[in-house]
TORKOL-4160 file (C-alpha; in steps of 0.2 Angstrom, whole numbers, padded with zeros to 4 digits, m for minus):
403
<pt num="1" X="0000" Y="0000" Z="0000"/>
<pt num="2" X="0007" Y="0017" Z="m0003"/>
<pt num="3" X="0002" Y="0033" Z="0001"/>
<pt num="4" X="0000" Y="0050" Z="m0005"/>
<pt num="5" X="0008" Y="0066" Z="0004"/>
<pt num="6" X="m0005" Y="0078" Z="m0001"/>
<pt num="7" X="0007" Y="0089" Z="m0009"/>
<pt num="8" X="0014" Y="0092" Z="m0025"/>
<pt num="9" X="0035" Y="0096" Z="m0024"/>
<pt num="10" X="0045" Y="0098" Z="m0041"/>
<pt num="11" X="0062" Y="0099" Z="m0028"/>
<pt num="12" X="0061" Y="0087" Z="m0014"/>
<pt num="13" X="0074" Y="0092" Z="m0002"/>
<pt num="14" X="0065" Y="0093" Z="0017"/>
<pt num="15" X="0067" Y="0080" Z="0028"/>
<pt num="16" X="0047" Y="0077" Z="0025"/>
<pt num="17" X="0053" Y="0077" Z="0006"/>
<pt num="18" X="0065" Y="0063" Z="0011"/>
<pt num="19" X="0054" Y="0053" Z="0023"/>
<pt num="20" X="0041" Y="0051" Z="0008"/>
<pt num="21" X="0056" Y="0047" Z="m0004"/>
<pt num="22" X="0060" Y="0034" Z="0009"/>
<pt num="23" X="0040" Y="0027" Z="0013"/>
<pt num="24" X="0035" Y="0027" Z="m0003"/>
<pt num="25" X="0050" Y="0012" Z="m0007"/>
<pt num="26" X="0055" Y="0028" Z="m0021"/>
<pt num="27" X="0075" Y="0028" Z="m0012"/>
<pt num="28" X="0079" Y="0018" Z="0001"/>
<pt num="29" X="0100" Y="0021" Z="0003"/>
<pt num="30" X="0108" Y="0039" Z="0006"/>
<pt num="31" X="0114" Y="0036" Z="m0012"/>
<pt num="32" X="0098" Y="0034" Z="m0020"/>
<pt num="33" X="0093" Y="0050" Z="m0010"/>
<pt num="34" X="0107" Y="0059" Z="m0017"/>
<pt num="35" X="0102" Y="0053" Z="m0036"/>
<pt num="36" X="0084" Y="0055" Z="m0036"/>
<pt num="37" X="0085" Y="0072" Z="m0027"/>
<pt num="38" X="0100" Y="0080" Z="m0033"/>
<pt num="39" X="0104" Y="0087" Z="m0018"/>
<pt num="40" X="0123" Y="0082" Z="m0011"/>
<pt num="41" X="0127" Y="0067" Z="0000"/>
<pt num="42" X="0132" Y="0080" Z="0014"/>
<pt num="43" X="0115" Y="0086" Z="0014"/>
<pt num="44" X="0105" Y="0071" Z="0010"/>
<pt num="45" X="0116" Y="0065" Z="0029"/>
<pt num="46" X="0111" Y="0082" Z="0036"/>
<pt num="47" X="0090" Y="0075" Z="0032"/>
<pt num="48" X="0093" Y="0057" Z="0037"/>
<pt num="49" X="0102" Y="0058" Z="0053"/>
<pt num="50" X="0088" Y="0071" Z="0059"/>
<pt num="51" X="0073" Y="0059" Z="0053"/>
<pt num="52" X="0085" Y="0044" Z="0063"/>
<pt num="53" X="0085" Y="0053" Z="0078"/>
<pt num="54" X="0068" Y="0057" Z="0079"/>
<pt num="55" X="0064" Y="0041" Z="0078"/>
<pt num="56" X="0054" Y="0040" Z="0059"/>
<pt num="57" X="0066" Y="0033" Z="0049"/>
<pt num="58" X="0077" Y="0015" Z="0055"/>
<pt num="59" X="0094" Y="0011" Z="0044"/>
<pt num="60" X="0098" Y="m0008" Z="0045"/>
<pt num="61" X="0112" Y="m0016" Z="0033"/>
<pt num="62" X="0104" Y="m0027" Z="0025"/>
<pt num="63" X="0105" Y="m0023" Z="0006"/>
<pt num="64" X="0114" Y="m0033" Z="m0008"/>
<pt num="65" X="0131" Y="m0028" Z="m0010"/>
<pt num="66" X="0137" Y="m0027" Z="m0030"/>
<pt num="67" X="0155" Y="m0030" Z="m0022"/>
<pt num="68" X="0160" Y="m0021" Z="m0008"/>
<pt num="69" X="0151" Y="m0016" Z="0009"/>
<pt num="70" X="0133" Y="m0020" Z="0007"/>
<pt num="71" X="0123" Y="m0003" Z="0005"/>
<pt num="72" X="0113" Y="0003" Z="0023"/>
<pt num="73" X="0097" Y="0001" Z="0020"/>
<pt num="74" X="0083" Y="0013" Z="0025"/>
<pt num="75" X="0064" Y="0010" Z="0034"/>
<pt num="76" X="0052" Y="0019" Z="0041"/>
<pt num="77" X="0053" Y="0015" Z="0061"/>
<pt num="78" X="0036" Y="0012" Z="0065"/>
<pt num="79" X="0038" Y="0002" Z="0081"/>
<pt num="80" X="0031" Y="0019" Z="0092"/>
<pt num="81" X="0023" Y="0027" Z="0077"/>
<pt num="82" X="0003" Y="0022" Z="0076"/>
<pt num="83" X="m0013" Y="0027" Z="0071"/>
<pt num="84" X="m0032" Y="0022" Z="0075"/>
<pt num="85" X="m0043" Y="0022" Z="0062"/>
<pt num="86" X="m0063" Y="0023" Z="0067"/>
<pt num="87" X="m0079" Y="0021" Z="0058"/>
<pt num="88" X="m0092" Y="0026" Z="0067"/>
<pt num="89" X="m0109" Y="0021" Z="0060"/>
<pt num="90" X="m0127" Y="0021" Z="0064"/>
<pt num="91" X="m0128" Y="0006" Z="0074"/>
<pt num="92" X="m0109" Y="0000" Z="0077"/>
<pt num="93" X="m0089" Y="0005" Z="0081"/>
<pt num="94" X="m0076" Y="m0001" Z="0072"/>
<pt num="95" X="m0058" Y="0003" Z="0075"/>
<pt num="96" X="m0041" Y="m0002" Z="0065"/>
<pt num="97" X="m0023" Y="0002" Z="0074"/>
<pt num="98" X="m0011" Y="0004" Z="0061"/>
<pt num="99" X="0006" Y="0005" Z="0060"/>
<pt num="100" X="0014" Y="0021" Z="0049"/>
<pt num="101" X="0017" Y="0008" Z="0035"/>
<pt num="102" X="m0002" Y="0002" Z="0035"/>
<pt num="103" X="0000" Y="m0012" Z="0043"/>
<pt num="104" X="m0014" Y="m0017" Z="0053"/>
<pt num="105" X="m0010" Y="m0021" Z="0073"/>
<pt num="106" X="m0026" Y="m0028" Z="0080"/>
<pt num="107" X="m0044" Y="m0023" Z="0076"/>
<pt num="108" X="m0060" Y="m0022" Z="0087"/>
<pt num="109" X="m0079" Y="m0020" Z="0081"/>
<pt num="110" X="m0094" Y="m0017" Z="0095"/>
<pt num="111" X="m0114" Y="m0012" Z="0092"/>
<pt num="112" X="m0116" Y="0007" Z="0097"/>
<pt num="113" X="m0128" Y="0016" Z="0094"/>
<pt num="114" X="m0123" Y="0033" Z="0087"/>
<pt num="115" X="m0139" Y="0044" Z="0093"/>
<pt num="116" X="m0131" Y="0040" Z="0111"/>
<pt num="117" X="m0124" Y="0057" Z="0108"/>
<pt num="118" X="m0104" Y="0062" Z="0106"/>
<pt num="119" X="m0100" Y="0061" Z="0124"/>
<pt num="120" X="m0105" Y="0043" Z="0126"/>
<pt num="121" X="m0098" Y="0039" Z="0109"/>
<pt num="122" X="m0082" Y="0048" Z="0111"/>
<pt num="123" X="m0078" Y="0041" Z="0127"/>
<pt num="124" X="m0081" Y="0023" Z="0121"/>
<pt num="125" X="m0072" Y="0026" Z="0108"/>
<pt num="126" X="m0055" Y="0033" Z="0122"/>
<pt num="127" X="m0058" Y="0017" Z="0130"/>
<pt num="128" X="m0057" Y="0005" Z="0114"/>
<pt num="129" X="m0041" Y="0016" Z="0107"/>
<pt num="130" X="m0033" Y="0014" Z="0124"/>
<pt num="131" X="m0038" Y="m0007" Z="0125"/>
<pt num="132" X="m0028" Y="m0009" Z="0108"/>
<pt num="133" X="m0014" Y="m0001" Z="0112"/>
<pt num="134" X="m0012" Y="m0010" Z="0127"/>
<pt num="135" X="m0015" Y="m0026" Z="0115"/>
<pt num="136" X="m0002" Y="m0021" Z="0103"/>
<pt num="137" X="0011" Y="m0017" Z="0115"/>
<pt num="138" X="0010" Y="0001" Z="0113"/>
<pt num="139" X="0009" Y="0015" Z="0124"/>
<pt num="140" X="m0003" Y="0032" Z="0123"/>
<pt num="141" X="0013" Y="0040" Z="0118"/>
<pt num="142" X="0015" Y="0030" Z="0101"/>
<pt num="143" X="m0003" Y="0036" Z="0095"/>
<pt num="144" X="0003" Y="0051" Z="0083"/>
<pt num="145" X="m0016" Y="0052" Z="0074"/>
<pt num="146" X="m0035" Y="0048" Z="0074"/>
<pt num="147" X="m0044" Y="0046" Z="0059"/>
<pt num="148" X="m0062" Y="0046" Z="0060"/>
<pt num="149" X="m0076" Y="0046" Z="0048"/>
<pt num="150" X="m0095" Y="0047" Z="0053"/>
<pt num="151" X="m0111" Y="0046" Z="0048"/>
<pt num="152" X="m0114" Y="0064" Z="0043"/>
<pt num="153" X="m0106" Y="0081" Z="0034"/>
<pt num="154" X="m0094" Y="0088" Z="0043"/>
<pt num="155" X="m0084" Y="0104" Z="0042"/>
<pt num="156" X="m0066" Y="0096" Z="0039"/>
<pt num="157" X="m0055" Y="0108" Z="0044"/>
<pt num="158" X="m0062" Y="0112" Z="0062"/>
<pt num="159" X="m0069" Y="0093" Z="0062"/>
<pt num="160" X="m0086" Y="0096" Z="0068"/>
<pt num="161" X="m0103" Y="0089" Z="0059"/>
<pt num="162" X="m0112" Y="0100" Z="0053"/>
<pt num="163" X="m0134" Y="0097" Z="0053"/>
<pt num="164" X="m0131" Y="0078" Z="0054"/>
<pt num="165" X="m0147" Y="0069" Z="0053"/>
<pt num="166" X="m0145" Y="0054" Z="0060"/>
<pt num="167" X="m0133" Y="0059" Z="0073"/>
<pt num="168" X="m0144" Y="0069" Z="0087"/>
<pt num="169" X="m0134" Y="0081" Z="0098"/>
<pt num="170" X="m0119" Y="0080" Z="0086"/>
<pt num="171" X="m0122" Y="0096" Z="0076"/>
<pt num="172" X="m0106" Y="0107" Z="0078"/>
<pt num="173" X="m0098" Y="0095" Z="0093"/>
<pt num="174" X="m0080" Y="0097" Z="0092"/>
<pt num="175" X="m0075" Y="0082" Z="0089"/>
<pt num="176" X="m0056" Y="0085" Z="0091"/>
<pt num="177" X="m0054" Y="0094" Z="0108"/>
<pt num="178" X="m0064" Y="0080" Z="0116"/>
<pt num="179" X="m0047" Y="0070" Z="0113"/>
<pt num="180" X="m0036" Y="0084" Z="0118"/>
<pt num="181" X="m0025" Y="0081" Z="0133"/>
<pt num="182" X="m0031" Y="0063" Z="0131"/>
<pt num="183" X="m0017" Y="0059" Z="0118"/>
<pt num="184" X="m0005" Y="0070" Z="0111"/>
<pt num="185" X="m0013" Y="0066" Z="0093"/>
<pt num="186" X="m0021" Y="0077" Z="0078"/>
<pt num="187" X="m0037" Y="0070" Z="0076"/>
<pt num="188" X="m0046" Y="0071" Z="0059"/>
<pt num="189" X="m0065" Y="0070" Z="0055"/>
<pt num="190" X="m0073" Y="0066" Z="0038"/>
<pt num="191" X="m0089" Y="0059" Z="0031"/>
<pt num="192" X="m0087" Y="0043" Z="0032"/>
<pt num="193" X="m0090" Y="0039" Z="0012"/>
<pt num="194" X="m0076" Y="0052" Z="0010"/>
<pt num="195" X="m0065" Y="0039" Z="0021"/>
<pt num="196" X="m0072" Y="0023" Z="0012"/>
<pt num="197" X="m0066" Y="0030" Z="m0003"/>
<pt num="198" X="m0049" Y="0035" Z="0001"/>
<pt num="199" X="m0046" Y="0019" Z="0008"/>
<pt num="200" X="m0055" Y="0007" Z="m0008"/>
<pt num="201" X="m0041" Y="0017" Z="m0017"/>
<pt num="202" X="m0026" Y="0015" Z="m0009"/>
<pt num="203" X="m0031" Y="m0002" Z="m0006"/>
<pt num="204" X="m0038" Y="m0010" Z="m0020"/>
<pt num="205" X="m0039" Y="0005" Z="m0035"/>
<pt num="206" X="m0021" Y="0013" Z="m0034"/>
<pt num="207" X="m0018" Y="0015" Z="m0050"/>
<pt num="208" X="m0035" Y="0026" Z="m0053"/>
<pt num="209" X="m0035" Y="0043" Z="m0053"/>
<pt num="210" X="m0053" Y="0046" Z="m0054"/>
<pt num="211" X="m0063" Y="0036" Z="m0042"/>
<pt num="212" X="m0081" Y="0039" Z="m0036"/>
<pt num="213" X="m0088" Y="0026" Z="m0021"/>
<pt num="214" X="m0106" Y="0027" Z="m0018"/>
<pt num="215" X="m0112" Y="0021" Z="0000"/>
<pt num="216" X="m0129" Y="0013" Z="m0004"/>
<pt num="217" X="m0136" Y="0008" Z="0014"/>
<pt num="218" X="m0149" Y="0017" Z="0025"/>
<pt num="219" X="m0145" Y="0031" Z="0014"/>
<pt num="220" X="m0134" Y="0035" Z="0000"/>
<pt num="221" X="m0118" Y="0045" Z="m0001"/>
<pt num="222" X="m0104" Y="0047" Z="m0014"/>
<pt num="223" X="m0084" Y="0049" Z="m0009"/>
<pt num="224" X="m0075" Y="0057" Z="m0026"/>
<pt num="225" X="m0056" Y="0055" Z="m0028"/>
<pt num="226" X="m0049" Y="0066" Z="m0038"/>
<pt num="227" X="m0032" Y="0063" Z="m0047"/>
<pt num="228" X="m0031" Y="0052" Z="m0032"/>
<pt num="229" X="m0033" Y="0064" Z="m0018"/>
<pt num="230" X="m0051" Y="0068" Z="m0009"/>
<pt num="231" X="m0062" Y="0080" Z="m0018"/>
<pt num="232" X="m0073" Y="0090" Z="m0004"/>
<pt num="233" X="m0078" Y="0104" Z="m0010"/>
<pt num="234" X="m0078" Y="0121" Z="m0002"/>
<pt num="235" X="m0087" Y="0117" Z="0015"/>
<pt num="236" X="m0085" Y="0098" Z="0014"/>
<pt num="237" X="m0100" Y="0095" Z="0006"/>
<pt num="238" X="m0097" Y="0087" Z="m0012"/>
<pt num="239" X="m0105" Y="0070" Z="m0014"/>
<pt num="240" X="m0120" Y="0073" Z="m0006"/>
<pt num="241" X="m0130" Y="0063" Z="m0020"/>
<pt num="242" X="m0143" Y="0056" Z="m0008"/>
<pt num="243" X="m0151" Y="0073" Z="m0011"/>
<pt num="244" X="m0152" Y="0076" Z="m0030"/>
<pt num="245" X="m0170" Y="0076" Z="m0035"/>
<pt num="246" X="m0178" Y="0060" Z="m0043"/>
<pt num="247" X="m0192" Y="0062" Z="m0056"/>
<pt num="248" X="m0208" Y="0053" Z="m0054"/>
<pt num="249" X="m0207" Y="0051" Z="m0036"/>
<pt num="250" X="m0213" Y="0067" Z="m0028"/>
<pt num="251" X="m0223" Y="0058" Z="m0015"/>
<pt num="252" X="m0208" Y="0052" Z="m0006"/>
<pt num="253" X="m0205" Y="0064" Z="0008"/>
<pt num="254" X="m0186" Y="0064" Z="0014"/>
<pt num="255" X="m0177" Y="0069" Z="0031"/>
<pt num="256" X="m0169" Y="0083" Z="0023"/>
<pt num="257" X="m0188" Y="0089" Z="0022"/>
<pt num="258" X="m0188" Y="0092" Z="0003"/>
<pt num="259" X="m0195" Y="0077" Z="m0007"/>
<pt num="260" X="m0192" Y="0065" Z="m0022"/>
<pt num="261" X="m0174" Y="0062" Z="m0016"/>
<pt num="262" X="m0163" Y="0047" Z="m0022"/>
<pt num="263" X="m0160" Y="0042" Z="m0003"/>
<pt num="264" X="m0181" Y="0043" Z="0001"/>
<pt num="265" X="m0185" Y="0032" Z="m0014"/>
<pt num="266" X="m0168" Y="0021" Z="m0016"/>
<pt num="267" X="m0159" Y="0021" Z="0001"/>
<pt num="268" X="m0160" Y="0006" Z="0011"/>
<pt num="269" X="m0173" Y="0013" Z="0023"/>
<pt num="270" X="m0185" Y="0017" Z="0010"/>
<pt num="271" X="m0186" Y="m0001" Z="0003"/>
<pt num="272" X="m0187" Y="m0007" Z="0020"/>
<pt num="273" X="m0203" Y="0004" Z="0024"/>
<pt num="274" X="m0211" Y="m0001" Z="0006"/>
<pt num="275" X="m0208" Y="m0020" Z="0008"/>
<pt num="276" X="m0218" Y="m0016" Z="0026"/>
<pt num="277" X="m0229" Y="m0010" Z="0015"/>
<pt num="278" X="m0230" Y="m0023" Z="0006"/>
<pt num="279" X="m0231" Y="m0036" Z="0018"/>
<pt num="280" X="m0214" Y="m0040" Z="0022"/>
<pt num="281" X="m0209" Y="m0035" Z="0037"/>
<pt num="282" X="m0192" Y="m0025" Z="0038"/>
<pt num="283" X="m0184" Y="m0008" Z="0046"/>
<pt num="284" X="m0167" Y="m0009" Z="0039"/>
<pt num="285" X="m0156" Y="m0009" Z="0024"/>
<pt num="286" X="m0149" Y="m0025" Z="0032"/>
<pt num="287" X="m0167" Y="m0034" Z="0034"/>
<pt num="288" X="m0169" Y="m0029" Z="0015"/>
<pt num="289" X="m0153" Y="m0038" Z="0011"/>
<pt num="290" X="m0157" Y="m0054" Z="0021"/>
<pt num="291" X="m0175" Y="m0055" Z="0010"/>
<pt num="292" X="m0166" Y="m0053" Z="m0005"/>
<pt num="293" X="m0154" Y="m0066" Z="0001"/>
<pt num="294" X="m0171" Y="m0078" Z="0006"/>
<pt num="295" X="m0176" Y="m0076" Z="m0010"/>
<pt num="296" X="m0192" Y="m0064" Z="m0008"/>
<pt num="297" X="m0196" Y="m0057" Z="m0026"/>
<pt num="298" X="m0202" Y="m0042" Z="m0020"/>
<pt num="299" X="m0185" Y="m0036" Z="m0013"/>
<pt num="300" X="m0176" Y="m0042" Z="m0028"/>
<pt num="301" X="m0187" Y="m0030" Z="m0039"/>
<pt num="302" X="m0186" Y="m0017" Z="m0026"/>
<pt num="303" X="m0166" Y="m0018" Z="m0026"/>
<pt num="304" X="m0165" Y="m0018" Z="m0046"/>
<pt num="305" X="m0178" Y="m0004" Z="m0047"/>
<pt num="306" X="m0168" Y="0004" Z="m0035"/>
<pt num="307" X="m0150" Y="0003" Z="m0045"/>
<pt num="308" X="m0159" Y="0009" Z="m0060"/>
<pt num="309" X="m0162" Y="0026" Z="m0050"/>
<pt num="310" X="m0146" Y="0027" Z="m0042"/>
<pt num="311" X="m0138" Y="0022" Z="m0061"/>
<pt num="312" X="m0149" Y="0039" Z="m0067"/>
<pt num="313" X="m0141" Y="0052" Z="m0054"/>
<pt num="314" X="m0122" Y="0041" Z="m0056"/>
<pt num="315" X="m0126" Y="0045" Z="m0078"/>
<pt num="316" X="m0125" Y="0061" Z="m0077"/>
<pt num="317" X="m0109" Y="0061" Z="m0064"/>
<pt num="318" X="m0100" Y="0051" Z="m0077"/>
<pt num="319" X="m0104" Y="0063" Z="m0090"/>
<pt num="320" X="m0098" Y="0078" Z="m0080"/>
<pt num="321" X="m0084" Y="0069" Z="m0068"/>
<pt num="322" X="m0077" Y="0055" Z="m0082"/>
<pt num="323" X="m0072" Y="0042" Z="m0069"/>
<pt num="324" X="m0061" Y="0027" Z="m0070"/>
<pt num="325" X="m0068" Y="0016" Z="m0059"/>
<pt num="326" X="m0086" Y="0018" Z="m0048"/>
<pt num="327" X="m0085" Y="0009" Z="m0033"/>
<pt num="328" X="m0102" Y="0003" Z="m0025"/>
<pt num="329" X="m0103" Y="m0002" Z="m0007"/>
<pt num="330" X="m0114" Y="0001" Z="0009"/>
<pt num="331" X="m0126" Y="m0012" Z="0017"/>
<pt num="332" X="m0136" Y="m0014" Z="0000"/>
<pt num="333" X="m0119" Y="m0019" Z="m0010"/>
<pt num="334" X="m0120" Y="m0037" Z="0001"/>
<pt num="335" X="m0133" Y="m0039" Z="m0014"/>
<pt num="336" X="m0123" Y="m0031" Z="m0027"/>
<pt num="337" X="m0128" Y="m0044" Z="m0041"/>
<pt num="338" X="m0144" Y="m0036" Z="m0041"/>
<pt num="339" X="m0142" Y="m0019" Z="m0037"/>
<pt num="340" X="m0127" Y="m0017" Z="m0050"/>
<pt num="341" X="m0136" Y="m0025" Z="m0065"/>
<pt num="342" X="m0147" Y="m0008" Z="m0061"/>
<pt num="343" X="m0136" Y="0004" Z="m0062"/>
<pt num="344" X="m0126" Y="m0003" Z="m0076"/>
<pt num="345" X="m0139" Y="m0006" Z="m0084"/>
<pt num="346" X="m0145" Y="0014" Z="m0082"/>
<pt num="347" X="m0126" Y="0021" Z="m0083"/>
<pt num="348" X="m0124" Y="0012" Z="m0098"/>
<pt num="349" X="m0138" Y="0017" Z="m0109"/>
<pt num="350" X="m0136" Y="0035" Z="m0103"/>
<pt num="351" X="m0119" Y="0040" Z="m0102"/>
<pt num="352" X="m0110" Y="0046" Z="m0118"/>
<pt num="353" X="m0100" Y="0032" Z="m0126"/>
<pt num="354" X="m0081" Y="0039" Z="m0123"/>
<pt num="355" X="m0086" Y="0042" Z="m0104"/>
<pt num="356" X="m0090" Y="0024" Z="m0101"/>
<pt num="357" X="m0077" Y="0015" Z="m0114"/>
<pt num="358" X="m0065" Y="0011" Z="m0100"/>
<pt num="359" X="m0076" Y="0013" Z="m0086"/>
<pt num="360" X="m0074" Y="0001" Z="m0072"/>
<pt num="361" X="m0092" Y="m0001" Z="m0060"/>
<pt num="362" X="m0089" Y="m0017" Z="m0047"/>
<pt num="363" X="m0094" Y="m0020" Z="m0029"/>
<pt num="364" X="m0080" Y="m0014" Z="m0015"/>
<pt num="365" X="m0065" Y="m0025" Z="m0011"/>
<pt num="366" X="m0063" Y="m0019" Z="0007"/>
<pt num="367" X="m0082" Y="m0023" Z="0011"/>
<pt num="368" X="m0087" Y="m0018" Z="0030"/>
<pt num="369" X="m0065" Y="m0014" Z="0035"/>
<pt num="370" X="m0067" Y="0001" Z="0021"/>
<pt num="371" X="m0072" Y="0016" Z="0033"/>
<pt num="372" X="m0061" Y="0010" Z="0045"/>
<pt num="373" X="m0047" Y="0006" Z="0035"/>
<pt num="374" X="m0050" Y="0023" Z="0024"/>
<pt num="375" X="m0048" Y="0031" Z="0043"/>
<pt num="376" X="m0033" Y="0027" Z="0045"/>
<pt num="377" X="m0025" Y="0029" Z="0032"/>
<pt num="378" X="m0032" Y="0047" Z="0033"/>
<pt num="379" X="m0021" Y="0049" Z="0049"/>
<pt num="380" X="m0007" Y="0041" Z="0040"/>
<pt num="381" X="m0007" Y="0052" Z="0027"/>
<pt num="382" X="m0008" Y="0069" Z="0036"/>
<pt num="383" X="0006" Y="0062" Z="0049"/>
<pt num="384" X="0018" Y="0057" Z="0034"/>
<pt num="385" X="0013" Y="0073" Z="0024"/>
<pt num="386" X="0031" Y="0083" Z="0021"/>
<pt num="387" X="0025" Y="0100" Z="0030"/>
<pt num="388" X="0021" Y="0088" Z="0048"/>
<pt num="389" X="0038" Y="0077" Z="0047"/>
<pt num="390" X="0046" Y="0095" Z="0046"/>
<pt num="391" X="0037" Y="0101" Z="0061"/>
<pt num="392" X="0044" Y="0089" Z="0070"/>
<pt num="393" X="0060" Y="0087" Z="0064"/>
<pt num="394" X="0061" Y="0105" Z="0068"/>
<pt num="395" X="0054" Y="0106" Z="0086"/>
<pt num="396" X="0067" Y="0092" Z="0089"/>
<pt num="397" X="0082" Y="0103" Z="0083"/>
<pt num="398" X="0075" Y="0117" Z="0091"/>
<pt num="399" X="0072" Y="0106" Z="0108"/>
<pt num="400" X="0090" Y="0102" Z="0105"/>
<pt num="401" X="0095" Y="0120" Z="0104"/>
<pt num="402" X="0088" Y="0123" Z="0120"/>
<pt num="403" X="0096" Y="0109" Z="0130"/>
């Protein structure tokens, strides 16, 4: 898995320059530093032996000598480095802690209900941060960030959600300074298709540029990547496609309090209230799965009908966004056979033919670990970004200075 530093540098010469060259697998001896960077081996010393001491970067001697002594070999040191990843849903806490590289340490998944409120959330959450570290072998002082995604928009540069619906009590909390003075980590706060994107990408689409990944559960949500970075918009905002008007349906009242929207007539809670309707008991997008899954005719015709909506809102993103790849997943994506046939059946017939010549729709790779997984790499991303690594690098010299 690699990741992307958030920042474009035609000169790399920081030591945050350096520590991507060195993560990325892009130069891993001082002489391949030297070579890709053009900057001189005195220099190049200078950026290493500052990342080595403050403990980022490990040089081992364990590369393959061409005759001669073998070259040292550098790694990021990610034995106190870590992140937690957390996906907080409607009904359920999941948390990944990672390693710096991505690797995953230990995992941990618990119903919660989210309308609890942010300090009952917030505090379970502390407490199953605190319980993995102690499981992997790390203390608080090795947590360096939180990711977090949530059911919700959210404001992501003060991390607060903004009017979330589903999320009662949550409307501007902030999020971040609950953690203060808890852990000496940044934490971050996204939607949480925003975070299921990222992570779908890294993971499973790194080669794609242009990704969309569209949440299809108790309501519907769209993350956009963007030359493989997040796209949110101004105030955070972008992808909210569960609220782009529907034609034919203006009967179907939504939570937002307009009406015909894609969520109110294709989210999972809306098939679940119209197969009640119909007979079939169900109140969730996971009840709906589970009579698709029995084989109920109803919910299978519900569920296609419902990706042919989803497919008309996604057509006209693919002809004004052009993506590679449209990732579906969410609750409803358990069933993807049928709800995929309907939207690409729909994308298909309504997009323009050079949009859709090398388009790629399929269900997610990362399933249920993708908010989570996205979460964390969220975290990873921002620590490793070349501005923060030089941060550090420099309160150390500066701590230095002082002693």
């Amino acid at each position: 898995m690699t990741f992307s530093s958030g920042e474009e540098r035609t000169v790399p010469g920081s030591p945050g320059d350096v520590l991507t060259l060195i993560s990325a697998g892009s130069a891993t001896t001082r002489s391949d530093l030297a070579r890709v960077t053009g900057l001189a081996r005195s220099t190049i010393s200078q950026r290493v032996d500052a990342l080595i001491e403050r403990g980022l970067v490990r040089e081992t001697e364990s590369g393959e000598s061409t005759g001669g002594r073998p070259p040292r070999q550098l790694r990021l040191h990610t034995a106190d480095h870590v992140v937690a990843g957390v996906d907080l849903g409607a009904t359920h806490c999941r948390i990944k802690l990672m390693d710096i590289s991505g690797a995953v340490l230990t995992t941990c998944e618990d119903p919660m209900l989210i309308a609890e409120g942010p300090e009952t959330v917030l505090t379970h959450v502390d407490a199953r941060i605190a319980r993995l570290l102690t499981e992997a072998g790390r203390d608080r002082g090795a947590l360096k960030a939180i990711g977090m995604g949530v059911p919700g928009p959210v404001e992501f540069a003060t991390g607060r959600p903004n009017n979330p619906p589903i999320m009662p009590g949550w409307n501007d909390y902030p999020v971040p300074e609950f953690f203060a003075g808890r852990y000496d980590a940044t934490v971050l706060v996204d939607n949480d298709v925003n975070v299921m994107a990222l992570g779908e990408q890294r993971d499973a689409f790194e080669n794609s540029g242009y990704l969309l990944f569209v949440k299809v559960g108790t309501g519907i949500g769209c993350g956009i990547v963007t030359e493989g970075r997040l796209h949110r918009g101004a105030q955070g905002s972008a992808g909210d496609i569960g609220h782009i008007r529907v034609s034919g349906h203006d009967e179907a009242g939504c939570r937002c309090g307009n009406s015909a929207c894609l969520e109110a007539v294709a989210g999972g809670a809306a098939l679940a209230r119209r197969l009640t309707d119909l007979g079939f008991p169900a109140e969730s997008a996971g009840d709906v799965v589970a009579l698709v899954q029995s084989g109920n005719t109803q919910a299978l015709r519900l569920v296609r009908e419902a990706g042919r909506l989803i497919g008309e809102v996604l057509a006209s993103l693919v002809n004004f966004y052009n993506p590679e790849v449209i990732v579906i997943g969410g609750a409803l994506a358990r069933v993807h056979d049928h709800l995929l046939a309907g939207i690409r059946e729909t994308i298909y017939r309504r997009s323009l033919p050079l949009a859709t010549h090398h388009l790629t729709i399929v269900p997610s790779h990362t399933g249920e670990d993708a908010a989570a997984l996205g979460a964390g790499i969220l975290a990873i991303e921002h620590y490793l970004a070349p501005d923060n690594i030089n941060r550090i690098v420099n309160a150390g010299e500066s701590a230095g200075v002082s002693a």
